[in-house]
N, C-alpha and C positions, 0 to 999 in steps of 0.2 A: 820426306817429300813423297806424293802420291803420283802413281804412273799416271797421266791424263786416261781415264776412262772410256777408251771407243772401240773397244773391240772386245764381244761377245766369247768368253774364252772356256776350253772344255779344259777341266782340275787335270792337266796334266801336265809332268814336265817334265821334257824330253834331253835324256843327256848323252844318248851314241846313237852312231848312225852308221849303217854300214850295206850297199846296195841301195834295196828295196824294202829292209826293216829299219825301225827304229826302236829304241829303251828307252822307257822311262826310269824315272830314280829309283823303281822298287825291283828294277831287271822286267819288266815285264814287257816282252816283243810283240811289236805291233809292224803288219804286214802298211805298207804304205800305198796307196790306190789313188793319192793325191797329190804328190809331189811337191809338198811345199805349196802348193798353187800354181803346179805344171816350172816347178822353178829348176826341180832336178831333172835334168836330161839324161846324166850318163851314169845315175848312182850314185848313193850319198857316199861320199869320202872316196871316190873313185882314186885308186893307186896314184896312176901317173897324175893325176888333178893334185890332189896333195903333194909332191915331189915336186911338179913344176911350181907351185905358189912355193914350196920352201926354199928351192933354189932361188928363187927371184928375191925372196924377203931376204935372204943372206945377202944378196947384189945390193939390190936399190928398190927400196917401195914407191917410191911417188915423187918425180917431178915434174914443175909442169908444164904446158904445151907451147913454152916458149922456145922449144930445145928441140931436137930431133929425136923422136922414143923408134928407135927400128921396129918393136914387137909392134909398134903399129901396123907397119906396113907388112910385118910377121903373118899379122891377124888379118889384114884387109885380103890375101895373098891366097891362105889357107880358106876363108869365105868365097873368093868368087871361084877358087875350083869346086867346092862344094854345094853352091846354090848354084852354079850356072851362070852367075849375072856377074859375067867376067869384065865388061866394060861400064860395070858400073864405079860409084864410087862413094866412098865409107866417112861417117862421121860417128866419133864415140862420144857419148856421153856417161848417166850412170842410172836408168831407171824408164820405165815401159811408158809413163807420163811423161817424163821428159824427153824420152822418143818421138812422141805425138806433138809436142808442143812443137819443136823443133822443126819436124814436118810441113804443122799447117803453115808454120814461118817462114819456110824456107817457100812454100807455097804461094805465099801471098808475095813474097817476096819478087817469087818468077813470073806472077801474072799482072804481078801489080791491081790483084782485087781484094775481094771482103767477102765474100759468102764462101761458105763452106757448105756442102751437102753432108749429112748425113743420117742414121737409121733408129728405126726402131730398136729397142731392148739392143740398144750397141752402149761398149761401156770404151773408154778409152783413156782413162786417167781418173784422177782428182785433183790435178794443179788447175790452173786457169784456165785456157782454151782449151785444152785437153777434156776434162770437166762441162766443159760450156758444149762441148759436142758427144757429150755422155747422156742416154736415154734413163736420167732417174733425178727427177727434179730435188728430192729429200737430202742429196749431197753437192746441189749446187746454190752455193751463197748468192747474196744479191749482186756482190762486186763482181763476179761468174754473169750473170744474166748478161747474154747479146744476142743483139739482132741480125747479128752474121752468120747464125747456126738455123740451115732450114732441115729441118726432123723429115721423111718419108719413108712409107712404110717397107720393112728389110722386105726384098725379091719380089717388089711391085714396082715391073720393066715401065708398065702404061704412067705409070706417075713421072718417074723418073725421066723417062722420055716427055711427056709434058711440062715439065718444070726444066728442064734443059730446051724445050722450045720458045719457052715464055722468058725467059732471061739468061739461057746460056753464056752470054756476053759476060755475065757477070759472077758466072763461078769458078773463085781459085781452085777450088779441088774438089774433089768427091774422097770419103773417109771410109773407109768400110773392112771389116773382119771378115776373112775369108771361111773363120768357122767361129761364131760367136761363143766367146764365155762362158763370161757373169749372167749372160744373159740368157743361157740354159742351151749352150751346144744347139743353136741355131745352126744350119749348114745355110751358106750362099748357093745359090745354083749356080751353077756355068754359067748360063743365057744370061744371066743378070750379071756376073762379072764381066762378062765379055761384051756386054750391052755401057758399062761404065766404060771398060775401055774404047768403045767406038766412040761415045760420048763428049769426052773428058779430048780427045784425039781431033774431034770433030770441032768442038770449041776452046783449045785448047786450052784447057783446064789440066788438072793435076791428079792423077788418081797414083791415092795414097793405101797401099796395103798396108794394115794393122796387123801385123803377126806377129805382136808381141807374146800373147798364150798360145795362136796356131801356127805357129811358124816353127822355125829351129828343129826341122825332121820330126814334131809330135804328130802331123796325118798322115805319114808315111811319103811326101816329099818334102822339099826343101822350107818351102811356102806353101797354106793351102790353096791359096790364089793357084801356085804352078798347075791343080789340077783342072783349071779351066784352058789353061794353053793359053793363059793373059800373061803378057810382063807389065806391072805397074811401071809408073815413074819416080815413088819412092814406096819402100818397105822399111815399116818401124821393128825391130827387136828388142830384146831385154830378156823375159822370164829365163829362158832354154842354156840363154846365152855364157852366161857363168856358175849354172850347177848350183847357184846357193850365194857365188861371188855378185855384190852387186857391179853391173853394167850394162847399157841398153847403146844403140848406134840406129842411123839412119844407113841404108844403101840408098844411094841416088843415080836414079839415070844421066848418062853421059850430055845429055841435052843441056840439063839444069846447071850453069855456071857459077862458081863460087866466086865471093870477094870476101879482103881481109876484113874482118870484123864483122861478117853477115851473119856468121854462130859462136856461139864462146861457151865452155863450160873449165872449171878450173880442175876438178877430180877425173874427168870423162879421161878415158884413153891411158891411164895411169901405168905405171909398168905392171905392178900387181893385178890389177883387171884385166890387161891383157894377155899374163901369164896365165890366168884361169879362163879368160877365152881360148884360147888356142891349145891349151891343154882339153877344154873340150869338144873340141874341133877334131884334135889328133885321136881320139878317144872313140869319135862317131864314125870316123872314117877308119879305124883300123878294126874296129867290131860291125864296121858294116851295120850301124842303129838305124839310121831313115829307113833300109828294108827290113830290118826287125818291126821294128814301129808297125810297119805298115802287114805283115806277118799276122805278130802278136794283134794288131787289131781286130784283125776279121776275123781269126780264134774264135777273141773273146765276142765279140759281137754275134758270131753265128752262136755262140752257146750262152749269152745273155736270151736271145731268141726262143732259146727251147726251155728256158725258164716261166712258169705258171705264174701270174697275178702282175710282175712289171710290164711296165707299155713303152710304146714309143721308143724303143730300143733306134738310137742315131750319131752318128758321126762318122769320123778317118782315124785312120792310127790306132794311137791312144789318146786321141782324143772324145770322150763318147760319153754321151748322156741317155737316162732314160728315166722315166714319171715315174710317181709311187702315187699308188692311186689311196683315198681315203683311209679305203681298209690296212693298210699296210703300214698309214701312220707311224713315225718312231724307227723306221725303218734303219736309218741314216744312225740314231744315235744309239741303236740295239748295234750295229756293225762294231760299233766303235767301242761300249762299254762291256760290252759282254764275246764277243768276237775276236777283238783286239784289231780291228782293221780302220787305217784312216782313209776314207772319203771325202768328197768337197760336193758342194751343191749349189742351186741356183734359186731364190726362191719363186713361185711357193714350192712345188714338188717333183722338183728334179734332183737327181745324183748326179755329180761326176765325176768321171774316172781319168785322172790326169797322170798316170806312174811313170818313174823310171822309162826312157825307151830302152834300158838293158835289162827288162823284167824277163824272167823265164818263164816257160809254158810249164814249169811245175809251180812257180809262184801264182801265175793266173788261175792255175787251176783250185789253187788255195782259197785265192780269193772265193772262186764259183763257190767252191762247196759250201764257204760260210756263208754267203750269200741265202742259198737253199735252206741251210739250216736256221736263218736268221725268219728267214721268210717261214718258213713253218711252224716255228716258235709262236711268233705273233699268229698265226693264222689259229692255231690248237688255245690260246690263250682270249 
């Protein structure tokens, strides 16, 4: 049987992990700058992360949410001391799509509407809605196509306040990443998050923080939203969330009321997924990662800066992109084959840097040097 053909894959295969590096089968270490796709938060195979999944898998792997799981409310416990949003409240599920879905329904749900706002080069899934409010027509099927999804362009306040004048009445939520992606490490402004929030407040509408890649302490707070001084009414999670373990959850504001059978998922909140959440919970808060994160970002940022020929150096954390202009073409896959360094990108030419929030300033510094050397290579060639 053949694997279904959809994803663009580099000849490598990866069989230890350990931090911030990973091996392939021939032993050869590759420093990680990408995280799985911002998936590892606290280091691959982190001690206590392994020890708590083992312990749990010797207990009880999975039943389900007919039953009372304590680690739930273990996990919901250890989150709002951590992110602050101590009155809010926790739904699990098991994926950064099915976060979003979740959201806008739970959305529609509290306003009793149909439209949804949202952006430019915003990505937010590939299941259904989720997908239908994603900026890249080439991954949305026809059975995807709705007229519920109004697109405006990301941190253009004048639209956004015009379209909330002209039909306000009829927007369940507004959707938005506090630091884009897929979509090339886009930042939000403040003004413009905090312009949704008067918004959304004003017409009572729903604004939904996407933090599934910027969230989970990668800009050096909780949420990148937190850096505008907005509390959304719901925040989606997943990537950060279990290290590698999959599980994604909604937090929801105290306003928003639940009823039996409003959300369901059958694997969400598992005891296994919530041993590897809260193992990386305990992990972030006893090493102190959200202020590392945010540390190690400006490091590396101020010294991506003093780097000759890349542009557009942007982000928080370790969350951060920057352009490769023409001349520097190959850039990305010179890191990776001849370097040994993984990176993730955005197309057409952007890098980014998603690692470890337990990366060290000698590992960063690793990175730099090959960086330089990669850059010079091409340049002399």
């Amino acid at each position: 049987m053949k694997l279904f053909d959809v994803y663009p894959l580099n000849n490598i295969t990866i069989t230890k992990a350990l931090g911030s590096y990973v091996w392939d089968n021939n032993g050869i270490q590759y420093l990680d700058m990408y995280g799985g796709h911002a998936v590892i938060s606290i280091g691959h195979t982190h001690p206590h992360w392994v020890t708590s999944i083992e312990k749990q898998l010797e207990q009880i792997a999975f039943y389900s949410n007919s039953i009372i799981i304590p680690l739930q409310q273990q996990l919901a416990d250890k989150l709002a001391l951590l992110s602050g949003k101590t009155d809010y409240q926790l739904f699990l599920c098991n994926s950064g799509a099915e976060a979003n879905e979740n959201a806008l329904k739970l959305a529609s749900f509290h306003t009793g509407r149909k439209k949804i706002v949202a952006f430019t080069k915003s990505f937010h899934g590939r299941t259904s809605l989720a997908v239908a409010a994603t900026d890249n027509p080439s991954i949305v099927a026809p059975v995807n196509e709705t007229d519920n999804i109004i697109f405006l362009p990301f941190n253009d306040e004048q639209a956004l306040e015009a379209l909330f004048d002209k039909m306000g009445n009829e927007i369940a939520a507004v959707i938005v990443e506090g630091i884009q992606g897929v979509g090339g490490i886009n930042m939000a402004t403040d003004t413009f998050l905090q312009l949704i929030r008067e918004l959304t407040t004003k017409f009572g509408a729903v604004y939904i923080a996407d933090s599934v890649q910027c969230g989970y302490g990668r800009s050096g707070q909780f949420f990148a939203h937190d850096w505008a001084g907005v509390n959304a009414d719901i925040y989606s999670m997943a990537k950060g969330m279990g290290n590698g373990f999959p599980i994604g959850g909604i937090l929801i504001a105290p306003h928003i009321q639940p009823k039996h059978g409003m959300l369901g998922t059958t694997f969400g909140g598992n005891h296994l997924a919530c041993a590897a959440a809260l193992a990386v919970l305990e992990v972030m808060e006893n090493e102190n990662l959200i202020s590392m994160a945010k540390q190690r970002g400006m490091y590396l940022m101020n010294q991506l800066k003093s780097i000759d020929g890349i542009e557009n150096i942007r982000g928080k954390g370790l969350m951060i992109g920057f352009d490769v202009p023409d001349s520097l073409k190959g850039l990305k896959r010179k890191l990776l084959e001849e370097y040994f360094v993984f990176t993730g990108e955005a197309k057409p030419n952007v890098i980014r840097l998603l690692p470890s929030l337990a990366i060290s300033r000698k590992q960063v510094d690793e990175f730099l040097e090959a960086l330089k050397e990669a850059i010079q290579s091409i340049k002399e060639n």
